[in-house]
C-alpha positions as CSV (number, residue, x, y, z in Angstrom):
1,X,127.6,73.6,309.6
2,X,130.9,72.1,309.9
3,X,129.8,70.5,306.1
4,X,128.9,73.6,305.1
5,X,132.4,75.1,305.7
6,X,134.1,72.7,304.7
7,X,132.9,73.2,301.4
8,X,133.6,76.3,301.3
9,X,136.9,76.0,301.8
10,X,137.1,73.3,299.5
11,X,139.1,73.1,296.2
12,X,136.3,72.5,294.2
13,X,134.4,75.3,295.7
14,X,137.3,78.0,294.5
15,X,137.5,76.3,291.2
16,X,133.7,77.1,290.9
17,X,133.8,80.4,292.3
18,X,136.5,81.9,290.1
19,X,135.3,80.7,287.5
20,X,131.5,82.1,288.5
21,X,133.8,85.4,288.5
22,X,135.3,85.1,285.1
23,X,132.1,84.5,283.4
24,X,130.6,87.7,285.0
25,X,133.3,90.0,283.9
26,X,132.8,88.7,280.3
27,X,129.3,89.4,280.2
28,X,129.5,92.9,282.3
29,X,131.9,93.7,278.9
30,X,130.2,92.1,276.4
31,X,126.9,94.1,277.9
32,X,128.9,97.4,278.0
33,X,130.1,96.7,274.0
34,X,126.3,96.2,272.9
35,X,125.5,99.4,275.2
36,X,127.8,101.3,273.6
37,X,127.0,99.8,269.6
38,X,123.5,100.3,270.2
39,X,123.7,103.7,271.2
40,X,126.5,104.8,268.6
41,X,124.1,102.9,266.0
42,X,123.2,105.4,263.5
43,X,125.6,108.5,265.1
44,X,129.2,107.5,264.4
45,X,130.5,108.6,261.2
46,X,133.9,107.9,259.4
47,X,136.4,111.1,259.0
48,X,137.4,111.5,255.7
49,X,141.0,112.8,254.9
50,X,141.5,116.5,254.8
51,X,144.6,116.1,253.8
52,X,145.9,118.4,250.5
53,X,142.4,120.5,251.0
54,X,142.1,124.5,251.6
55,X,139.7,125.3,254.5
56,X,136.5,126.2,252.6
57,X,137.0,122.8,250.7
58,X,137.2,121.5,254.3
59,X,134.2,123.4,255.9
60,X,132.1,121.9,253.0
61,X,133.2,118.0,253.5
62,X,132.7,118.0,257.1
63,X,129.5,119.6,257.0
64,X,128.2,117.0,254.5
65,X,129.5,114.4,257.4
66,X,128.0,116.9,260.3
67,X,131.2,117.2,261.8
68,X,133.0,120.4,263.0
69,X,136.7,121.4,262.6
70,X,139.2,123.6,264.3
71,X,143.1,124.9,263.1
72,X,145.2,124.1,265.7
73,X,148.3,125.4,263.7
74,X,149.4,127.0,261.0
75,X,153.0,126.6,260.2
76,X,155.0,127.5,257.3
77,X,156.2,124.9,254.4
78,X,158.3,126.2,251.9
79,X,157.4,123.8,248.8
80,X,153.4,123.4,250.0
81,X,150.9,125.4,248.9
82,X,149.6,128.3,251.0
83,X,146.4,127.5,253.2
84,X,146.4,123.7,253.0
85,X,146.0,121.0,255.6
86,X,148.5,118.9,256.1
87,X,147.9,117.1,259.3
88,X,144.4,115.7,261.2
89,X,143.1,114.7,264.4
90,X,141.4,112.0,264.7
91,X,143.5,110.6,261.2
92,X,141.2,109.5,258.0
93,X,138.8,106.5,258.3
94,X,138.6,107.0,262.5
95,X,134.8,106.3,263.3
96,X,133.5,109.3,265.5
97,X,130.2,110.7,266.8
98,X,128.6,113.1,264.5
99,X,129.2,116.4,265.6
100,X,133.0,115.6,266.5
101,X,135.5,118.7,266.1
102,X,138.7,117.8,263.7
103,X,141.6,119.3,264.7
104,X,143.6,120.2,261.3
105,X,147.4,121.9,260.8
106,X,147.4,123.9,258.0
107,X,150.2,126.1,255.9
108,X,150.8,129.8,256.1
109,X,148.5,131.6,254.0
110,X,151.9,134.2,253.7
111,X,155.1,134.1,253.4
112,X,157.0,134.6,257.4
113,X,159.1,137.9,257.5
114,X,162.8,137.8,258.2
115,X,164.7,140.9,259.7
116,X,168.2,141.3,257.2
117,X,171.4,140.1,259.0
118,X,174.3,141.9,258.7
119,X,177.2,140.7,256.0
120,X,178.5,143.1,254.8
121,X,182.5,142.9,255.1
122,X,182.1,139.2,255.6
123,X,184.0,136.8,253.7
124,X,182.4,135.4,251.1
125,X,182.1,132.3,252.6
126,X,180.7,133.5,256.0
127,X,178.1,135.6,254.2
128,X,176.9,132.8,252.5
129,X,176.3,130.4,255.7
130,X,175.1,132.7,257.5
131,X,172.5,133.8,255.0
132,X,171.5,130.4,254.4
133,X,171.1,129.8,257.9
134,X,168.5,132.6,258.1
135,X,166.5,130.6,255.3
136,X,167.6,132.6,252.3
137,X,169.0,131.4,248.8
138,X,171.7,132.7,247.9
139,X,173.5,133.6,244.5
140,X,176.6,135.9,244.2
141,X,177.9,138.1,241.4
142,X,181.2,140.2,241.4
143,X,182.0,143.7,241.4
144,X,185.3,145.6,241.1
145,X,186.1,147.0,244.2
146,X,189.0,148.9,246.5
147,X,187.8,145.4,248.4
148,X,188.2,142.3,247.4
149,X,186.7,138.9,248.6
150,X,184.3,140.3,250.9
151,X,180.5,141.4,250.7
152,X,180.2,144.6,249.1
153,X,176.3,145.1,248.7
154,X,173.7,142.6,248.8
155,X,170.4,142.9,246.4
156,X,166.7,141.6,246.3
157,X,166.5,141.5,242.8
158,X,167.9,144.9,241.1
159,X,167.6,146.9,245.0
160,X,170.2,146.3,247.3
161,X,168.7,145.7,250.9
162,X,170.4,147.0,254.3
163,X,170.2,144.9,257.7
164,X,167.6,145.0,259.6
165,X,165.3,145.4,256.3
166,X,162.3,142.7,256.3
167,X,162.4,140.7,253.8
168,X,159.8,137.3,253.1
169,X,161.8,133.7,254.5
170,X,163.4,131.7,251.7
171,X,164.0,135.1,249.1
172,X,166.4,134.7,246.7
173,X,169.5,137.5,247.6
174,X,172.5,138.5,245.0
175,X,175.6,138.6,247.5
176,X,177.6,140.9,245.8
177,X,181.7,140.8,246.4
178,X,184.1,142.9,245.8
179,X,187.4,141.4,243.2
180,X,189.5,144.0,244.3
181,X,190.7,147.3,242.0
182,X,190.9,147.1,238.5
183,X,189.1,145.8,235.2
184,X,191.0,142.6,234.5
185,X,190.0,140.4,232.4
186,X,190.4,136.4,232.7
187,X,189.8,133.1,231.3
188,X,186.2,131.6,230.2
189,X,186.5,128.1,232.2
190,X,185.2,125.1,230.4
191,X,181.6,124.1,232.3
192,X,180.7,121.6,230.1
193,X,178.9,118.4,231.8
194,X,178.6,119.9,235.6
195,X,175.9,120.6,237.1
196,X,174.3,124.4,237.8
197,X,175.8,124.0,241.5
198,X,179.4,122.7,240.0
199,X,179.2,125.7,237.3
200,X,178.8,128.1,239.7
201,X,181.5,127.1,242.4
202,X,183.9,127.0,238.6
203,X,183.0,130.7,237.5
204,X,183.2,131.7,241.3
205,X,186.7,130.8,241.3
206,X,187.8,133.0,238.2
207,X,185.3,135.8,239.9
208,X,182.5,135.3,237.3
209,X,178.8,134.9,237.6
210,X,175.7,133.0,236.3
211,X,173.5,135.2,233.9
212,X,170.6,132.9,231.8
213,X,170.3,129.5,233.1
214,X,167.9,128.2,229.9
215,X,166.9,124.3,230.3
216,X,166.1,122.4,226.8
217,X,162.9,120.5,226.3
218,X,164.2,117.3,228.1
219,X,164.1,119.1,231.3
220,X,160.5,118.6,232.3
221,X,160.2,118.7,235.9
222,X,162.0,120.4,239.0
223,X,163.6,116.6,239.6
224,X,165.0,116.8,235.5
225,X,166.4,120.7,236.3
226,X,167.9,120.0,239.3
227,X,170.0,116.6,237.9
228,X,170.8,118.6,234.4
229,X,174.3,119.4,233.1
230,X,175.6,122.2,230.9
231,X,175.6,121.3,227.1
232,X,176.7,124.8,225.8
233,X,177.7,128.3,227.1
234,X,178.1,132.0,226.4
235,X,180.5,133.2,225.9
236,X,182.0,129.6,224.7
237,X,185.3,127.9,226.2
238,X,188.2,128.7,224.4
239,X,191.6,130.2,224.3
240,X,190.6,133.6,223.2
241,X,187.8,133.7,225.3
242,X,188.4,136.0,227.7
243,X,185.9,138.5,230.3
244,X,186.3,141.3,232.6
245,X,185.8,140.0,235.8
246,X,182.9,140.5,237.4
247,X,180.9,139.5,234.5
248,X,178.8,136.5,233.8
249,X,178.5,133.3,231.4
250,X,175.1,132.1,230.1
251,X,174.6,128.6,230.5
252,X,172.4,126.1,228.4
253,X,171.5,122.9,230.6
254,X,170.2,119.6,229.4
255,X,169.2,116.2,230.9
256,X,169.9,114.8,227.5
257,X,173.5,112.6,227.8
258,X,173.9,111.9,224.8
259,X,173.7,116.0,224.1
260,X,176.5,116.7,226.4
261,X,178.6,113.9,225.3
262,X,178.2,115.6,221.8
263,X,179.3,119.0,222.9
264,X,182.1,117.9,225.0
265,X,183.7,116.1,222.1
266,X,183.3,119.5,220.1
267,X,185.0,121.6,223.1
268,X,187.7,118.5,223.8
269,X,188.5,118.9,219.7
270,X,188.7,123.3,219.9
271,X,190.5,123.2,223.1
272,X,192.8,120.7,221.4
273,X,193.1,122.5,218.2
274,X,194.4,125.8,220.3
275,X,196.8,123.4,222.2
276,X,198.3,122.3,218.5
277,X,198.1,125.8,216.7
278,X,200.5,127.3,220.0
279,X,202.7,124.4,219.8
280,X,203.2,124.8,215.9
């Protein structure tokens, strides 16, 4: 007996004994991984992607795959379009059992509704933050008015709109300010080479407006139109070239440089020309 427990308690004993241990939990898993292979064998399928698809395109893929599908959100994404998925659960290539539910995130089929804010007699500035802010674009134009520099009328395309008016997120809204009393006239500034942004911020100043924005042939994508510079406007730069304010200038964009260097050396030469034909 006293043998017997001596062994036990021996080193070799424990040596054996853990060891008997580690060997049993290795097989209980490897048992349990077969279990579950074998009985997955011939019911797990692989998710395809969803992504980019509307939700009759994805009702008819994961039928095919007899799997299920449910929209957990639907959230709106200005430059997707409407109704798409563009988010799964489990992700693409994840091995389920048939008869699994997707959980998909899919875009607005319609545009959110905004309530109007109030701008009107707010600085131009002000007005323009704040509409922004709301997730509205905004473009302004000039009116002669007893008021000048603030927010006279504001417009969803030719109807002016009043706060609290609903109106669909991300519109485009004409900020109309006032330039004060009168019908002056003033200077044509020179936008050749800026961009649509830096044209606008230059007729802004002299209380002038965009009217055509017309791209040329080299403008191919939204990437080209939003990088393009002004080759040409209307009226031109010049002297002489005077508007009432409150009006606007056409402007002719291109992503051509070579075009723009072209037409700025004609405008340097005409602005020079005036310059010489004053100082004779």
């Amino acid at each position: 007996m006293k043998q017997m427990l001596k062994f036990i308690f021996s080193k070799l004993f424990l040596i054996n004994l853990v060891a008997a241990i580690i060997l049993i939990v290795i097989a209980f898993y490897s048992f349990s991984g077969y279990l579950t292979s074998y009985t997955l064998h011939g019911e797990s399928v692989t998710v395809p992607s969803l992504e980019g698809l509307n939700e009759e395109e994805v009702a008819t893929l994961l039928n095919e795959k007899e799997l299920r599908y449910e929209i957990l959100d639907s959230i709106y994404v200005e430059k997707q379009p409407k109704g798409i998925v563009i988010d799964q659960n489990p992700k693409a290539e994840s091995f389920v059992k048939k008869n699994r539910k997707i959980y998909i995130t899919v875009t607005k089929k319609s545009t959110p509704k905004i309530s109007f804010p109030s701008v009107i007699d707010m600085s131009q500035r002000l007005a323009v933050a704040k509409l922004e802010s709301y997730g509205l674009k905004v473009n302004t134009e000039y009116r002669p008015s007893e008021h000048q520099g603030i927010v006279i009328d504001c417009k969803l395309g030719d109807k002016s709109i009043a706060t609290g008016d609903e109106i669909g997120l991300g519109s485009k809204i004409t900020v109309v300010i006032g330039t004060g009393k009168g019908e002056g006239k003033v200077m044509v500034p020179y936008l050749a080479n800026l961009s649509k942004g830096e044209a606008e911020q230059q007729l802004q100043a002299s209380f002038l407006s965009i009217g055509l924005e017309i791209y040329d042939e080299s403008c191919k994508t939204a990437e080209d139109s939003a990088t393009a510079k002004v080759y040409k406007q209307q009226p031109p730069y010049g002297s002489e070239s005077t508007l009432f304010i409150g009006s606007s200038v056409d402007i002719y964009l291109t992503c051509d440089t070579a075009k723009i260097n072209v037409q700025n050396l004609s405008l340097d030469s005409l602005n020079n020309e005036s310059e010489n034909s004053e100082n004779e």
